[in-house]
PABA-646358 format. One record per residue (C-alpha): residue in one letter; x, y, z. Coordinates in steps of 0.1 Angstrom, whole numbers, padded with zeros to 4 digits, always signed. Example, Ala and Ser with C-alpha at 12.3 -4.5 7.8 and 13.67 -1.06 7.14 Angstrom:
// residues 2
A+0123-0045+0078;S+0137-0011+0071;
***
This chain:
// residues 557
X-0056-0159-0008;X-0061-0197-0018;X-0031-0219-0021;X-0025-0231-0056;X-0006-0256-0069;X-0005-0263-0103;X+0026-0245-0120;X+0024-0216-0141;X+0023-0229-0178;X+0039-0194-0195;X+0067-0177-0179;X+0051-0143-0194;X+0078-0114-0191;X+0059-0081-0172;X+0073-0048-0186;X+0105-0063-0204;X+0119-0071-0174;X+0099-0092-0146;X+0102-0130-0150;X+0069-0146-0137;X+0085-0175-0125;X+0062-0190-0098;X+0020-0186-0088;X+0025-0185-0054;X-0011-0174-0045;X-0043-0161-0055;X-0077-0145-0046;X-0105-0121-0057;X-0085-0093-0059;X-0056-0106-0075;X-0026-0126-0083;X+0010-0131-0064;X+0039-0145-0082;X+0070-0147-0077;X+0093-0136-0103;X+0128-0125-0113;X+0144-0090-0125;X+0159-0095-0154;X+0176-0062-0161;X+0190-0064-0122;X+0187-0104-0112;X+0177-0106-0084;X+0139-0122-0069;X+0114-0098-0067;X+0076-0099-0057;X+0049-0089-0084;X+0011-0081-0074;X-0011-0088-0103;X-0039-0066-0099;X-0070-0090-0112;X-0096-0071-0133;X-0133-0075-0137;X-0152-0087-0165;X-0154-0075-0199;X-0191-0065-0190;X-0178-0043-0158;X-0183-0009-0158;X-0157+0015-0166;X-0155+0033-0138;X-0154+0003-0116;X-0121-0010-0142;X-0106+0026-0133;X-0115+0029-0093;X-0097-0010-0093;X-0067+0004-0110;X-0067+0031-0089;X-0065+0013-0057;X-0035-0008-0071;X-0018+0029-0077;X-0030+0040-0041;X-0008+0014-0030;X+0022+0019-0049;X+0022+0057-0036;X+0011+0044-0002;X+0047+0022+0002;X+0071+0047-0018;X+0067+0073+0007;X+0077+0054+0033;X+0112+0044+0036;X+0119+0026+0068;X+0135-0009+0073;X+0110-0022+0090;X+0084-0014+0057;X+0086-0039+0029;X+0104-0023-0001;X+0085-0007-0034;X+0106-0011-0062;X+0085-0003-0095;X+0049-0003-0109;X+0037-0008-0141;X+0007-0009-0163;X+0008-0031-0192;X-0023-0037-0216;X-0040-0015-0187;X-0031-0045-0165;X-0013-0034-0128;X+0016-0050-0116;X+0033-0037-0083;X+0071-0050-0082;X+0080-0054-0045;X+0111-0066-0021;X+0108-0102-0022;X+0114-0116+0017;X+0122-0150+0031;X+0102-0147+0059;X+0071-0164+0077;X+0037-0142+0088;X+0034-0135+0129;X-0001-0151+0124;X+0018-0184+0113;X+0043-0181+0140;X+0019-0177+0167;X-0005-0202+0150;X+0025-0231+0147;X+0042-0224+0183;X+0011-0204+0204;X+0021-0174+0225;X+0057-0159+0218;X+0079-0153+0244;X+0075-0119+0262;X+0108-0106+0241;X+0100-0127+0209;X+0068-0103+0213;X+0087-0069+0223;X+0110-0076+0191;X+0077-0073+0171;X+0060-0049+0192;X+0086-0025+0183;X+0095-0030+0150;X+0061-0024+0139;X+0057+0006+0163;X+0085+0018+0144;X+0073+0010+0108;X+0042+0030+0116;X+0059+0059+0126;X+0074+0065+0095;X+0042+0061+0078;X+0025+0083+0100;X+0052+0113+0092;X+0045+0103+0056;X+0009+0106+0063;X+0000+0073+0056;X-0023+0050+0075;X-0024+0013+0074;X-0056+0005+0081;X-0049-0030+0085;X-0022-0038+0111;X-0024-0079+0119;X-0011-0106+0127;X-0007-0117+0090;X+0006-0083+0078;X+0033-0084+0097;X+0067-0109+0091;X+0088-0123+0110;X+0121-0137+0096;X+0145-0165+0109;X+0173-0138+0120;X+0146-0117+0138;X+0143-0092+0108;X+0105-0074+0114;X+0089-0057+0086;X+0051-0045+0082;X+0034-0053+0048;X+0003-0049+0031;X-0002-0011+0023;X-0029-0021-0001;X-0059-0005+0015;X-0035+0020+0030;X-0048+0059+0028;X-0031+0088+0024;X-0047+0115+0043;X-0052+0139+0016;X-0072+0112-0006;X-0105+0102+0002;X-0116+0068+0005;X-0125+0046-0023;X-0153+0021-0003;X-0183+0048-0016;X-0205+0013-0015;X-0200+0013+0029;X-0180-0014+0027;X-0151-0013+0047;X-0117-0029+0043;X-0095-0046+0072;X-0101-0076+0092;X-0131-0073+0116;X-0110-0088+0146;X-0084-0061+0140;X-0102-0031+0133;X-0103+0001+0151;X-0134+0005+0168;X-0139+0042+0149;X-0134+0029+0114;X-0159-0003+0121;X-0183+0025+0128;X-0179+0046+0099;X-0161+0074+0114;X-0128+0094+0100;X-0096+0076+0095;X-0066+0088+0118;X-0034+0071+0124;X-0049+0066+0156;X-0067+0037+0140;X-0036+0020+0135;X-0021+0022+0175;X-0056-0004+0185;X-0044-0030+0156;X-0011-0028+0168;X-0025-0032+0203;X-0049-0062+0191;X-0017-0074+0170;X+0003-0079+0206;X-0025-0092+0225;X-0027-0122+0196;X+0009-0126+0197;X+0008-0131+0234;X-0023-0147+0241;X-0025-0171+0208;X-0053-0158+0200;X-0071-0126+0181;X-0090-0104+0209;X-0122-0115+0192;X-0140-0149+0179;X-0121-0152+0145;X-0149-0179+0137;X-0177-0156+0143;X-0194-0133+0112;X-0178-0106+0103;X-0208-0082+0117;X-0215-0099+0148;X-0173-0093+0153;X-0180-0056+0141;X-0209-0054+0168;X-0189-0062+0198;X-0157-0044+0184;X-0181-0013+0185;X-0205-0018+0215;X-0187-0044+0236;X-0165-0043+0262;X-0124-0041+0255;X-0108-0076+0257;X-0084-0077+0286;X-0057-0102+0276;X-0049-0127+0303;X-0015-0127+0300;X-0001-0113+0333;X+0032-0093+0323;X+0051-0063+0315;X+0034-0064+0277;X-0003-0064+0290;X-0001-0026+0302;X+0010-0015+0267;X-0021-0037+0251;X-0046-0016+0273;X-0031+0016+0264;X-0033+0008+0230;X-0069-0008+0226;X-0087+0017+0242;X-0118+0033+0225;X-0113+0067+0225;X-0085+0073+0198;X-0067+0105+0212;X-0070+0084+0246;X-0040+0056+0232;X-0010+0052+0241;X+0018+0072+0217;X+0040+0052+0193;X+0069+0068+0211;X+0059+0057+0247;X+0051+0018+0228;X+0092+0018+0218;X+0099+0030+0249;X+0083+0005+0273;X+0090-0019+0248;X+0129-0015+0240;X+0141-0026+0277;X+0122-0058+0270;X+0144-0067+0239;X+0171-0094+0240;X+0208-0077+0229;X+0211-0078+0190;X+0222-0105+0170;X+0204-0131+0199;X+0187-0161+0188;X+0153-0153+0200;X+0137-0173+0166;X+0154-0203+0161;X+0134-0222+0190;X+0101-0212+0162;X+0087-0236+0140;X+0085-0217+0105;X+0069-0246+0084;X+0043-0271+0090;X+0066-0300+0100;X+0048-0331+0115;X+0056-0327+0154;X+0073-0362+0149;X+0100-0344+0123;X+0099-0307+0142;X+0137-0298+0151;X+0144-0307+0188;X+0150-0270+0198;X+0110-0268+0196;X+0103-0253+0231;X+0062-0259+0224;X+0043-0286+0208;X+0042-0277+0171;X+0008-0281+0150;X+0004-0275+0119;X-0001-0238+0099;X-0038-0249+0092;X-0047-0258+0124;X-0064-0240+0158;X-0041-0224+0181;X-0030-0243+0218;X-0063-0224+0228;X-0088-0237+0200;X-0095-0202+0188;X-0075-0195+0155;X-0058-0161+0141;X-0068-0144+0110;X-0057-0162+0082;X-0026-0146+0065;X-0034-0122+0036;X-0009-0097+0023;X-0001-0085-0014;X+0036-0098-0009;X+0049-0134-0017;X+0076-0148+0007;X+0095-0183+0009;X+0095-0198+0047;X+0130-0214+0049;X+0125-0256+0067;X+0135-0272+0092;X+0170-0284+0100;X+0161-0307+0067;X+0165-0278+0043;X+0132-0281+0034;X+0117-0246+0014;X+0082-0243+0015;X+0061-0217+0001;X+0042-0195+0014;X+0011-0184+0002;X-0006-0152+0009;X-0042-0140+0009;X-0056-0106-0001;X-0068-0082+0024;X-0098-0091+0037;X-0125-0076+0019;X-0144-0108+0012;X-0151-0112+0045;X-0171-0082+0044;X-0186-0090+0009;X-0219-0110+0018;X-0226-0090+0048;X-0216-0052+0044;X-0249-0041+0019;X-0272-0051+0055;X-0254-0059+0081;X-0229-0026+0078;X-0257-0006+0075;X-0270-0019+0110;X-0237-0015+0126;X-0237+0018+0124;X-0272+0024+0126;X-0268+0006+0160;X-0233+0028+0167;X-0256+0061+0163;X-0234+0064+0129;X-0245+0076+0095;X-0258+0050+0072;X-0225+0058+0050;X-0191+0060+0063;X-0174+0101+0068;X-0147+0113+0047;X-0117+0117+0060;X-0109+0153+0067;X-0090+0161+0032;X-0055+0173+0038;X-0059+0198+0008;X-0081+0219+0024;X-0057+0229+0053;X-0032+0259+0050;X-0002+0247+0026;X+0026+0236+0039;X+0060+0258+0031;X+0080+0247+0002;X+0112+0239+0009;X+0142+0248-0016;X+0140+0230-0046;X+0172+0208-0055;X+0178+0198-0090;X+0175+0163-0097;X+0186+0136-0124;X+0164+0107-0134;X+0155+0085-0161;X+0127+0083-0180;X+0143+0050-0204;X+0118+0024-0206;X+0119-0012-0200;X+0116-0016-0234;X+0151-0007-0241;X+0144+0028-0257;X+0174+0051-0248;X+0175+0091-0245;X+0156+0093-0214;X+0177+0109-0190;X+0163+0140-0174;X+0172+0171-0150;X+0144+0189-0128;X+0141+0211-0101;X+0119+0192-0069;X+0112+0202-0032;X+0141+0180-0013;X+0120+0164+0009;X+0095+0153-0016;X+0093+0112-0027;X+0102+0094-0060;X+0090+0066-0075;X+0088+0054-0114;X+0053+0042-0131;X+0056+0024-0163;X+0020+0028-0186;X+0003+0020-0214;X-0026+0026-0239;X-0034+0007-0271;X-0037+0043-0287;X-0002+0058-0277;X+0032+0050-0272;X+0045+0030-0240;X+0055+0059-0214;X+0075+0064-0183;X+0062+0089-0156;X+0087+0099-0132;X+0065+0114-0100;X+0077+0137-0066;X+0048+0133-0042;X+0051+0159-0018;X+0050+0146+0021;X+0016+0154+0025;X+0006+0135-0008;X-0018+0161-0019;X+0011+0175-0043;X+0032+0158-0070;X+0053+0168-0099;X+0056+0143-0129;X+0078+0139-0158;X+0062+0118-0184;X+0080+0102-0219;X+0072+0090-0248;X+0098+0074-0268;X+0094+0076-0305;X+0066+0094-0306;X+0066+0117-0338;X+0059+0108-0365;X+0029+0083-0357;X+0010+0103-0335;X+0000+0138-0321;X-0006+0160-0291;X-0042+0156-0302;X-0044+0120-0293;X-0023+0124-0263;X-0049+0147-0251;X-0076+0121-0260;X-0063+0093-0236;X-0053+0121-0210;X-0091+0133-0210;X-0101+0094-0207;X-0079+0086-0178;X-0088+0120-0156;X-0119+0119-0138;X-0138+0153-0142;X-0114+0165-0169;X-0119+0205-0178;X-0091+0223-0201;X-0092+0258-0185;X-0058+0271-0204;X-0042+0256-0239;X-0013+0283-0246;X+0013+0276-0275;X+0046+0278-0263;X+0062+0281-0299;X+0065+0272-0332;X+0088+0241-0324;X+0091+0207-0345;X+0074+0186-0351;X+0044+0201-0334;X+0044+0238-0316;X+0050+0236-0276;X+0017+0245-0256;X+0010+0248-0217;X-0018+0235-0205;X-0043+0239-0176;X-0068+0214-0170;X-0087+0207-0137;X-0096+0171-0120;X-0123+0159-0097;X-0122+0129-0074;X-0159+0126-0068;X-0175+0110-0038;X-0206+0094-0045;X-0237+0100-0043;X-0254+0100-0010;X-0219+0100+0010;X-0211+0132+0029;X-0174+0144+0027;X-0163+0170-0002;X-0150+0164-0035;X-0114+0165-0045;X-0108+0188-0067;X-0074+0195-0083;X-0056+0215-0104;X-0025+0205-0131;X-0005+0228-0150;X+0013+0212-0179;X+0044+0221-0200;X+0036+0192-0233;X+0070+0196-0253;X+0078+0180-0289;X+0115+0173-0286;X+0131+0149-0313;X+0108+0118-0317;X+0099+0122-0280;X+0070+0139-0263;X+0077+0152-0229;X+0050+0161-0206;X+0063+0181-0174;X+0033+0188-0149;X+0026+0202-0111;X-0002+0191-0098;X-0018+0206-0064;X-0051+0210-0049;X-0077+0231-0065;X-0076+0260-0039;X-0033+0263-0041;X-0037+0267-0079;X-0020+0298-0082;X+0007+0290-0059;X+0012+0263-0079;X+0015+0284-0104;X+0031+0310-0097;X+0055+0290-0064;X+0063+0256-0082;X+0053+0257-0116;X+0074+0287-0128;X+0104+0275-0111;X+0104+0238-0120;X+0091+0239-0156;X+0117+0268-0174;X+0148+0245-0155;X+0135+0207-0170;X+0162+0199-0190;X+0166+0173-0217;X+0201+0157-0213;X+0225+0143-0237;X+0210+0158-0263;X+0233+0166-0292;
***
């Protein structure tokens, strides 16, 4: 993401409540500020998902919006300190914003870049922490895809946290690069995926090996100056990089970056070999760091290497991969006080932009691959998992417009995950959809408002943007409920298919809803389970039936 500079001439308010206060950084994909809540005050991050042309297709417009979505879901199932924070996303005028933990922090890829190779226990401290993080989002089934240097920050009191979920997978979704493109950065990137083969959170133990073997050698494991297909080519067909560092760190890089996935090293054996390396809590194991690009002349004395600045190579010439990442951060200054921001880049899919129509092709032509990358195998189509007991559960369905009356009670799996999307559509009503995502992600019940609906509109219309919005839309049940006000109640069954495209080999998605739409007051309430195509009538019959009679409207009367 480019640096910019010039100040923000609006301060537009996002969803009645986000501040845009500062443009911190932009690229192709989109826009990072950094803004404040209103409703709680505090500093948050927002990700302003940048949208094509007026002349772009539809589809493209949707599959964009989708991705931004992807990696809401993506971060709210996974709750772990060392994983930056989701706190909301919302659509306004169709526009994606993703409200995030705002950090003061600097990017390892700075770090190392400033100061060279970190210390073997600056490096455990790091090691671990993102070992850690990805552990959580493996049990979530979640991979990263994209585990680097410059996804990863570090703060002044040793506080570790992994970001950039935004080309993150759930394992039950398939992947949205139908062109062959892939996402990642080609220095990083697990050997498997540069080839086109299936996604596993296996993927992400090789970044986090290549992550170390920068941290300690200065360096990525390949030429970071090189094209991104040449890098691809030796990542693939070349031998593994052996870093030259000669310590207690170097074993876990090998077990980590080896080619055969099932061959790596476990995330439970990397935090074990790693934790004995770690100074005792609370040591100052950062503060000897340069965090901003000080002239060496001005660095703080406790500088244990000669600083360079953020821009330039490494102590050995080679530099890192530049620093993307959908989260803004401030990078506190040197003994002078000095705050300097940070600017962030998106993930690096323009670096495979002018080369992945030929050169990705070749790749895997050369790798003995398919022409076009392999779906992941789609969690939906495994035996479903047992559902737990179902807990009843309050939540609000208020808008950030101010609209009150939106409280809620539901029954929901215990171990499924919430999270709050805020929408809109120049034909409706702003809403609030209130989602459980089951651990696997191939489930989710949603409760969906919309404040002050009657007497302006109608189910009919509702069922007009709800068709637009669902790809492979097919009503297979419409059953009236009763003769309620202002419109009868009606349950409704309607199918879904997340297509892949033509020419790619994998399966479609296919899903099945089963929706309760309810007129109540002015509102209209939309309770839904959604669940893969095959599980439709234990959906049914095992979710449906024993969350939708129990929704409950509260403080009504």
């Amino acid at each position: 993401m480019s640096p910019v500079s010039a100040p923000e001439p609006s301060q537009r308010l996002v969803a009645g409540r986000y501040r845009l206060r500062k443009l911190l950084g932009q690229g192709s994909m989109g826009t990072v500020w950094e803004a404040h809540d209103e409703l709680l005050r505090r500093p948050v991050a927002v990700k302003q998902v940048r949208l094509p042309a007026d002349d772009t297709p539809v589809e493209e417009i949707e599959e964009l919006r989708e991705r931004t979505l992807r990696e809401a879901r993506a971060i709210a199932v996974v709750s772990h300190p060392n994983v930056i924070t989701l706190h909301d996303v919302a659509l306004e005028d169709d526009e994606p914003f993703v409200v995030m933990e705002f950090l003061v922090a600097a990017s390892l890829a700075e770090l190392v870049t400033a100061n060279g190779p970190l210390e073997v226990e600056q490096a455990a401290i790091v090691g671990h922490a993102v070992a850690a993080a990805l552990s959580a989002a493996h049990s979530a089934g979640v991979v990263h895809r994209d585990v680097k240097p410059g996804n990863v920050l570090v703060s002044p009191d040793g506080q570790v946290k992994l970001t950039d979920f935004g080309i993150a997978r759930n394992l039950s979704e398939r992947t949205l690069t139908s062109t062959g493109i892939m996402l990642g950065s080609p220095c990083y990137i697990a050997p498997e995926i540069a080839s086109g083969g299936a996604v596993t959170p296996n993927a992400d133990l090789w970044g986090l090996g290549a992550t170390l073997f920068a941290t300690v050698e200065g360096h990525a494991p390949y030429d970071a100056d090189a094209p991104a297909m040449e890098i691809v080519g030796q990542v693939v067909n070349g031998e593994v990089p052996r870093p030259e560092h000669d310590g207690p760190l170097r074993e876990v890089i090998m077990g980590l970056m080896v080619k055969d996935p099932a061959a790596r090293m476990s995330l439970r054996e990397v935090r074990e070999r790693l934790y004995p390396l770690m100074p005792a809590p609370g040591s100052p194991v950062y503060e000897s760091l340069r965090l901003d690009p000080t002239p060496p002349e001005e660095a703080p004395t406790v500088v244990t290497r000669p600083a360079v600045p953020l821009d330039g190579p490494t102590e050995t010439g080679i530099p890192l991969a530049s620093t993307p990442g959908p989260l803004p951060f401030e990078r506190t200054g040197g003994r002078r006080g000095r705050g300097v921001a940070v600017l962030l880049g998106v993930v690096s899919v323009a670096l495979f932009a002018t080369a992945a129509v030929g050169g990705f092709a070749l790749t895997r032509a050369v790798a003995g691959q398919p022409v076009l990358p392999v779906s992941a195998p789609v969690a939906s189509q495994q035996a479903a998992a047992p559902l737990r007991e179902l807990a009843v559960r309050t939540a609000d369905a208020a808008t950030l417009a101010g609209e009150q009356g939106g409280s809620f009670s539901v029954p929901v799996p215990g171990d499924w995950v919430k999270f709050v999307e805020q929408r809109s559509a120049r034909t409706l009503p702003n809403s609030t959809r209130v989602h459980w995502v089951s651990p696997d992600g191939t489930s989710e019940i949603v409760v969906e408002r919309f404040p002050n609906f009657y007497p302006k509109y109608a189910v009919e219309q509702y069922l007009r943007v709800l068709s637009s919005r669902t790809p492979g839309f097919r009503v297979v049940g419409n059953t009236q409920l009763d003769n309620g006000t202002p419109e009868p109640s009606s349950q409704l069954t309607y199918r879904s298919v997340d297509a892949v495209a033509a020419g790619a080999t994998g399966s479609d998605v296919n899903r099945a809803s089963i929706a309760n739409v309810l007129p109540i007051d002015k509102d209209l309430w939309v309770v839904s389970v959604t669940v893969p195509i095959d599980q439709e009538d234990t959906g049914r019959r095992g979710l449906f039936a024993r969350v939708a009679p129990e929704f409950r409207v509260l403080g009504r009367g």
